[in-house]
C-alpha positions in Angstrom: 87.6 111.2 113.7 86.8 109.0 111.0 83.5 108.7 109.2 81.4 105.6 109.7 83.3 102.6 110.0 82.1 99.7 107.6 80.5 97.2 109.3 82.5 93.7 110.4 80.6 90.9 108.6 79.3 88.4 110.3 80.4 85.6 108.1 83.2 84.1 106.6 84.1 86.5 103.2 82.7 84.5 99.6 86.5 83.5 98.1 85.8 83.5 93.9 88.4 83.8 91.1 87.7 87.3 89.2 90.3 88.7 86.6 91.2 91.6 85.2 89.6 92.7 81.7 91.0 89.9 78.6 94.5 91.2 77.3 96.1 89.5 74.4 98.9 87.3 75.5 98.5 88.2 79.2 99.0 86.4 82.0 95.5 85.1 84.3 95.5 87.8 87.2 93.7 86.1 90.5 91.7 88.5 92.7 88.7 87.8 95.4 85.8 89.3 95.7 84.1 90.4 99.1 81.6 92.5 100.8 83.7 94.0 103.1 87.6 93.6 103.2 88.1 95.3 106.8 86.7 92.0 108.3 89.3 89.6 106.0 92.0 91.2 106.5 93.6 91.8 110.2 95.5 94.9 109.6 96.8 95.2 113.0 99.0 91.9 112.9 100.2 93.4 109.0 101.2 96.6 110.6 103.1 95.2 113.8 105.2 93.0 111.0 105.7 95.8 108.7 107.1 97.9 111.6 109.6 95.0 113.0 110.6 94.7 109.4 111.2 97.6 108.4 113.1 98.5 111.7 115.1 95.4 110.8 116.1 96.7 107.5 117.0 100.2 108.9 119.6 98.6 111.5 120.7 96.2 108.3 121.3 99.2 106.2 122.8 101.1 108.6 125.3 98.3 109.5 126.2 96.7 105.9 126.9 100.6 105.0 130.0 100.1 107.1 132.8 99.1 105.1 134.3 96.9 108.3 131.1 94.8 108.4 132.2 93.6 104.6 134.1 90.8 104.0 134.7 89.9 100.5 132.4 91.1 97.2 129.0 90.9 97.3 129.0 89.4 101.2 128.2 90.9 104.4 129.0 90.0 107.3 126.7 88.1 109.8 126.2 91.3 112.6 125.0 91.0 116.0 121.3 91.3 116.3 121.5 93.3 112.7 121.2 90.7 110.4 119.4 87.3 110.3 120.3 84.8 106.9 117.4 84.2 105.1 115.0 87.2 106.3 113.7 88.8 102.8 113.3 92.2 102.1 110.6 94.5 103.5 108.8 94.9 99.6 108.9 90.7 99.1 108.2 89.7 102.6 104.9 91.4 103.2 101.8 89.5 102.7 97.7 89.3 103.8 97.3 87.9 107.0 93.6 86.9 107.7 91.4 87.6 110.3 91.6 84.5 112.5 88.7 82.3 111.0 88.3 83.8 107.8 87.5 81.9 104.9 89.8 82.4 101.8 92.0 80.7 99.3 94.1 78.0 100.4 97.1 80.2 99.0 96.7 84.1 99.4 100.1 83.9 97.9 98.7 84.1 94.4 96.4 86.5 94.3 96.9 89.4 92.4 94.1 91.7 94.2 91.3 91.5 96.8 88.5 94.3 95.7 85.3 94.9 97.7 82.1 93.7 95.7 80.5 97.0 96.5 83.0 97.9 93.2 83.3 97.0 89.3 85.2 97.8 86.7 82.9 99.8 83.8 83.1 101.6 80.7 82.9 105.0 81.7 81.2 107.8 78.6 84.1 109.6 77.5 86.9 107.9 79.9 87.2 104.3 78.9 87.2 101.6 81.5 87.4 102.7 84.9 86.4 101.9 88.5 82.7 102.6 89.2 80.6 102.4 92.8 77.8 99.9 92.4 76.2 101.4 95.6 76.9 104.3 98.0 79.8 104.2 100.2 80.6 105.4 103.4 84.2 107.4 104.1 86.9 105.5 105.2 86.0 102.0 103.4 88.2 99.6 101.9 87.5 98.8 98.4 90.9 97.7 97.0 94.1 95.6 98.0 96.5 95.3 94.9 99.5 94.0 94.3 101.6 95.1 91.0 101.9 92.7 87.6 104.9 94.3 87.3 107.4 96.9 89.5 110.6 98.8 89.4 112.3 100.0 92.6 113.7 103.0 93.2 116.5 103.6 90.6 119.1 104.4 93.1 118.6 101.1 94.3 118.4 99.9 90.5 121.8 101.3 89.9 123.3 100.3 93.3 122.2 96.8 92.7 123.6 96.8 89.1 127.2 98.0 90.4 127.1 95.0 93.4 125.9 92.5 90.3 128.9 93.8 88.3 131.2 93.1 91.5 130.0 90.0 92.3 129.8 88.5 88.6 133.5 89.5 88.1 134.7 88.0 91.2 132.3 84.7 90.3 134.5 85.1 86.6 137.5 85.1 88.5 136.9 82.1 90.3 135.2 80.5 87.8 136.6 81.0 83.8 134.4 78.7 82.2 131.5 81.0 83.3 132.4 83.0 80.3 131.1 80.4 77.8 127.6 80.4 79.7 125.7 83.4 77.6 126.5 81.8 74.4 125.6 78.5 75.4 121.9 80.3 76.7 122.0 81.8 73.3 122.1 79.0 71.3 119.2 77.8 73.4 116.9 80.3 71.9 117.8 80.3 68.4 114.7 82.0 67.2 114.5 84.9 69.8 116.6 87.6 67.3 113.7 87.0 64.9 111.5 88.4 66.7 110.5 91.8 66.0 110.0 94.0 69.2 109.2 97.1 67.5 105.6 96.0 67.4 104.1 95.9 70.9 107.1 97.6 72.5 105.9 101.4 72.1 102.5 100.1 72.8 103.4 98.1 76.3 105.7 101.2 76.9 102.7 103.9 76.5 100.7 101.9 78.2 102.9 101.3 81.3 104.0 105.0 81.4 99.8 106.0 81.7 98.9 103.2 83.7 101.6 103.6 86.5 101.8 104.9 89.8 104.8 105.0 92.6 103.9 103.0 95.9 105.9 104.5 99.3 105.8 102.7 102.4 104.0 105.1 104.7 105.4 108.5 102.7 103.0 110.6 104.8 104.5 109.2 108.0 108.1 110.1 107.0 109.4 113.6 107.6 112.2 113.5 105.6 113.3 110.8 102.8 116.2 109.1 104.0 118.6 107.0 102.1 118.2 103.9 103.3 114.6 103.5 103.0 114.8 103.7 99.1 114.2 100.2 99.4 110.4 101.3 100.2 109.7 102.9 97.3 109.1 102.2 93.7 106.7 102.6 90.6 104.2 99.5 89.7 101.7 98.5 87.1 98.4 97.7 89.3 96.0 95.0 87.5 92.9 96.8 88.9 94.0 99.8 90.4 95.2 101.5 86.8 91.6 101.4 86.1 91.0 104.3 88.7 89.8 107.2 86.9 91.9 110.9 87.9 90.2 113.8 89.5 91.8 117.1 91.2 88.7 116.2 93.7 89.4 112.6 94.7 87.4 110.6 96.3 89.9 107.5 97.3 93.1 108.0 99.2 96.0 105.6 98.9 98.4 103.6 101.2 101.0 101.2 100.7 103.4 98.7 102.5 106.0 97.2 100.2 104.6 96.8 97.0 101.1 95.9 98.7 99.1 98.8 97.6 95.3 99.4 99.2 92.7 102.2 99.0 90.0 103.5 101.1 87.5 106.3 100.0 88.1 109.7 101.6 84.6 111.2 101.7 81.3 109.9 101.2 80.5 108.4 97.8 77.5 107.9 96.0 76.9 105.8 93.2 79.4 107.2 90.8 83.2 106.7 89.7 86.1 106.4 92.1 88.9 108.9 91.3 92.4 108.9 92.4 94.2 112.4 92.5 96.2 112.1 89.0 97.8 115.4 89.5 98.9 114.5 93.3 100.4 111.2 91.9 102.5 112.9 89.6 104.0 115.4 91.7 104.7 112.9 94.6 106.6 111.4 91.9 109.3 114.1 91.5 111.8 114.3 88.6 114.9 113.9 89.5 116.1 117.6 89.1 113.4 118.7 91.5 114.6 115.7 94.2 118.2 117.3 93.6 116.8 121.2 94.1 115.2 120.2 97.3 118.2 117.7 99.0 120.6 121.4 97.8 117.5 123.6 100.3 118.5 120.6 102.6 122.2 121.0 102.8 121.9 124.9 103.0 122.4 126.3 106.8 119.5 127.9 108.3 119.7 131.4 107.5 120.9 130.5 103.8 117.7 128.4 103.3 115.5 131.5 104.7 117.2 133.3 101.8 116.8 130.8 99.2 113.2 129.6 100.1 112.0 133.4 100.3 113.9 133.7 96.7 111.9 131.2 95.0 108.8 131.5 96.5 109.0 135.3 95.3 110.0 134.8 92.1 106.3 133.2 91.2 104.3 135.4 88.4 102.0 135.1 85.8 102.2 131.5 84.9 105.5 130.8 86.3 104.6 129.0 89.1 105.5 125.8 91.3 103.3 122.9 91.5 101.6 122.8 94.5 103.6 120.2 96.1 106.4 121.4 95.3 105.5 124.6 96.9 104.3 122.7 99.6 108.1 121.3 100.3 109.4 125.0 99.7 107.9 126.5 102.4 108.2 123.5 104.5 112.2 123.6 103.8 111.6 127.4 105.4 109.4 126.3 108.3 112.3 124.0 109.1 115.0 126.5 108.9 113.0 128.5 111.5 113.0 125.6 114.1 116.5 125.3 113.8 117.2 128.5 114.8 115.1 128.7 117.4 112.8 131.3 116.5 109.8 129.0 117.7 106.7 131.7 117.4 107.4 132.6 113.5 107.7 128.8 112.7 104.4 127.6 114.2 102.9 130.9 112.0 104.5 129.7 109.1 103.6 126.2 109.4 100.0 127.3 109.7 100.4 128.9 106.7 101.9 125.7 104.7 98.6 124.1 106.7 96.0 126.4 105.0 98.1 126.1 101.8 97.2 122.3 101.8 93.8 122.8 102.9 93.5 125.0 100.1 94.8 123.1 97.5 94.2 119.2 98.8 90.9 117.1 99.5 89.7 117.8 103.1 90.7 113.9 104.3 94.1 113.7 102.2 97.0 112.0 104.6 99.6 114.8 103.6 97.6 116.7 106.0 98.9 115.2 108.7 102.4 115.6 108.4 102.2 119.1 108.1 99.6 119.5 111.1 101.8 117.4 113.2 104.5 119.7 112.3 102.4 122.7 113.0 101.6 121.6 116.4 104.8 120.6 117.4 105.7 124.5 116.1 103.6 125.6 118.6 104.0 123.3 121.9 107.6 124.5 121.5 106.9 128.5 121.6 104.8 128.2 124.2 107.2 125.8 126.1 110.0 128.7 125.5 107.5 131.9 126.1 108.4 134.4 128.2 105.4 134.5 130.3 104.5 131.2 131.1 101.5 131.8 133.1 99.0 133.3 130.2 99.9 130.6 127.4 97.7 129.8 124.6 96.4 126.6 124.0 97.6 124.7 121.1 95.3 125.1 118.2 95.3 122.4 115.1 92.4 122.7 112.6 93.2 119.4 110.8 91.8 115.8 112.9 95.0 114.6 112.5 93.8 111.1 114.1 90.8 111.3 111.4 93.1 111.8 108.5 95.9 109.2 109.5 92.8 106.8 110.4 91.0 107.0 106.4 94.3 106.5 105.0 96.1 103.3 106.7 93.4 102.0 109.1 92.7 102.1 112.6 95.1 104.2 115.0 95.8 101.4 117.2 97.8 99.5 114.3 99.2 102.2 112.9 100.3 103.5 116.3 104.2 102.4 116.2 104.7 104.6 112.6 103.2 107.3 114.1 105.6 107.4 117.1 108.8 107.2 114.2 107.2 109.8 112.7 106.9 112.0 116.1 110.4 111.2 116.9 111.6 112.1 113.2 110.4 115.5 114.2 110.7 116.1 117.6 114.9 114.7 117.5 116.4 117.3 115.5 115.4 120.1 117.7 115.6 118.5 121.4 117.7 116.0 121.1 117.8 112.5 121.1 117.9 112.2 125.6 114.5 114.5 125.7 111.9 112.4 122.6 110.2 110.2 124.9 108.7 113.3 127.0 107.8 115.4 123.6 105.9 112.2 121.8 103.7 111.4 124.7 103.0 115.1 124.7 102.2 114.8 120.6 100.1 111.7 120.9 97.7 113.1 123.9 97.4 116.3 121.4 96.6 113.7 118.2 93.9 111.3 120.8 92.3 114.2 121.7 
């Protein structure tokens, strides 16, 4: 379980205007200020509609990748039950949804970030400015909501999106020549604007938005494997007041997202000191290229090909030659997986428990990625001891990770977050019983996670 639960307060949360600290030529960033942001916020009712839409946009996906369901350039389709005109996209339709009788802002719409009061941003000896605790706090309280000044989504989708803009402008030129004229014409509006000399504040705004980033995934912890069509949920962002957490290898703030809509929660106990984030954690969540492309080639390998490969790299480690720890992480993982698909039940839940210790070793005690793999491990083991041999002197099933506690600190209470949990079960449980038998296995994996 969780650690103490901040208290519901008893009345309506204080609504001021704060900003962020003064930044030449920037734009006024609203936030609010309040004791407690549990009892503002009703997280259930933003979970149930970030579920529905994101199941939404898988069947949409799905269908307008079906090159029957498209029409002309640029148009899909209206599909039955698939696609509604006018629904927006998961990362723009999310919002806050207060607690019924909450006091706030006539328009939530425009503000840039709620932040508990219990929190301020300081100058920090030797660090700069950076996000401080004003008092002690207890694990598992909300002390940020933040939305990004500025975001890029995932550059697949960047590129896709370029290559339908391309399509659709030249069939709009077709249709319409005297389009052709419009870009001059805008030109000439702006006169002025090739005077201007970028070289200036560009490497500076560049810098700064390269050290001051961080990716946002909807729910990454609660998806066993990255699938295409959800590149939609992730992206990198410029956060007004969450680039002022400081980094530690020993965070003591976890972070979830839904859409762009970015929140933190501390994962232990914190006394009057500096928040950190895990710096080193964010960085290798947010995989180069070339090492997304080495782990989608473990992917496509069959089983006893990935044993090979996975036991190749792990062994070819020395001296300082060595992976990143999530990257080793999704090495052995790739090998646990290979050993489910085979069947050989008993030597995956051993390896899984090893991954499991690896993470315990080498991540905070409360971090969500902990959960994945413990699901994973005890899924290993319900299955080899649903397929021993003896039947009658099986162990129980053995998980050293509150899974419940670590899902809990990171997105909230279990109850909302209940509906992601079951994807997540059936994401892992599918592959290896098939579609017919998931119901039977995920109420077996959620009695295991309650108790």
């Amino acid at each position: 379980m969780t650690g103490p639960s901040p208290k519901r307060a008893k009345a309506g949360p204080r609504a001021t205007d704060s900003e962020t600290p003064d930044v030449q030529g920037s734009t006024r960033v609203l936030g609010v200020r309040h004791p407690c942001l549990d009892s503002l916020l009703d997280w259930s009712a933003m979970m149930r509609s970030a579920h529905r839409c994101i199941a939404r946009e898988k069947r949409l996906s799905t269908w307008a990748s079906d090159p029957k369901n498209v029409s002309e350039v640029g148009r899909p389709q209206r599909g039955k039950d698939v696609f509604w005109r006018g629904e927006s996209r998961v990362v723009a339709a999310l919002g806050l949804e207060l607690v019924r009788g909450a006091v706030a802002p006539d328009d939530l719409s425009c503000v840039s970030f709620l932040v508990s009061s219990q929190v301020a941003v300081e100058r920090v000896e030797g660090a700069g400015l950076g996000l401080v605790a004003k008092e002690d706090l207890t694990a598992g309280e909300l002390v940020l909501v933040d939305r990004p000044v500025v975001s890029v989504m995932d550059q697949k989708l960047l590129s896709e999106d370029i290559s339908d803009t391309e399509a659709v402008a030249a069939a709009l030129m077709a249709k319409y020549p005297t389009l052709d004229a419009l870009p001059s014409e805008i030109r000439n509006l702006h006169p002025l604007r090739d005077l201007q000399d970028d070289s200036k504040w560009q490497g500076a705004v560049t810098e700064a938005a390269r050290l001051n980033s961080m990716g946002f995934y909807t729910f990454p912890e609660l998806a066993n494997s990255y699938e295409d069509r959800n590149r939609y949920l992730t992206g990198t962002a410029v956060y007004p007041v969450a680039s002022m957490f400081n980094h530690s290898c020993s965070p003591n703030v976890s972070r979830a997202s839904l859409g762009d809509l970015t929140w933190f929660r501390t994962s232990s106990d914190v006394k009057k000191v500096v928040l950190f984030v895990p710096r080193r954690a964010m960085i290798e969540l947010r995989s180069y290229p070339s090492r997304c492309k080495d782990r989608l080639e473990l992917k496509m390998l069959d089983p006893s090909e990935r044993l090979q490969r996975t036991a190749e790299l792990l062994e070819s480690q020395s001296g300082d030659r060595r992976f990143l720890a999530k990257e080793c992480t999704n090495i052995m993982a790739e090998r646990c997986r290979a050993l489910l698909e085979i069947g050989q039940f008993p030597a995956a839940a051993e390896q899984w428990g090893g991954v499991l210790s690896f993470c315990q070793s080498h991540l905070p005690p409360s971090d969500p990625y902990l959960a994945e793999v413990a699901m994973n491990y005890v899924f290993a083991q319900v299955l080899a001891i649903a397929t021993a041999d003896d039947q009658h002197d099986s162990p129980e099933v053995n998980c050293p990770v509150d899974i419940r506690g670590c899902l809990e600190l990171a997105f909230g209470p279990f109850s909302a977050i209940k509906p992601f949990v079951v994807d997540e079960i059936e994401a892992i449980v599918s592959p290896v019983v098939g579609d017919d038998n998931v119901g039977d296995w995920v109420q077996q994996m959620l009695s295991i996670i309650d108790s």
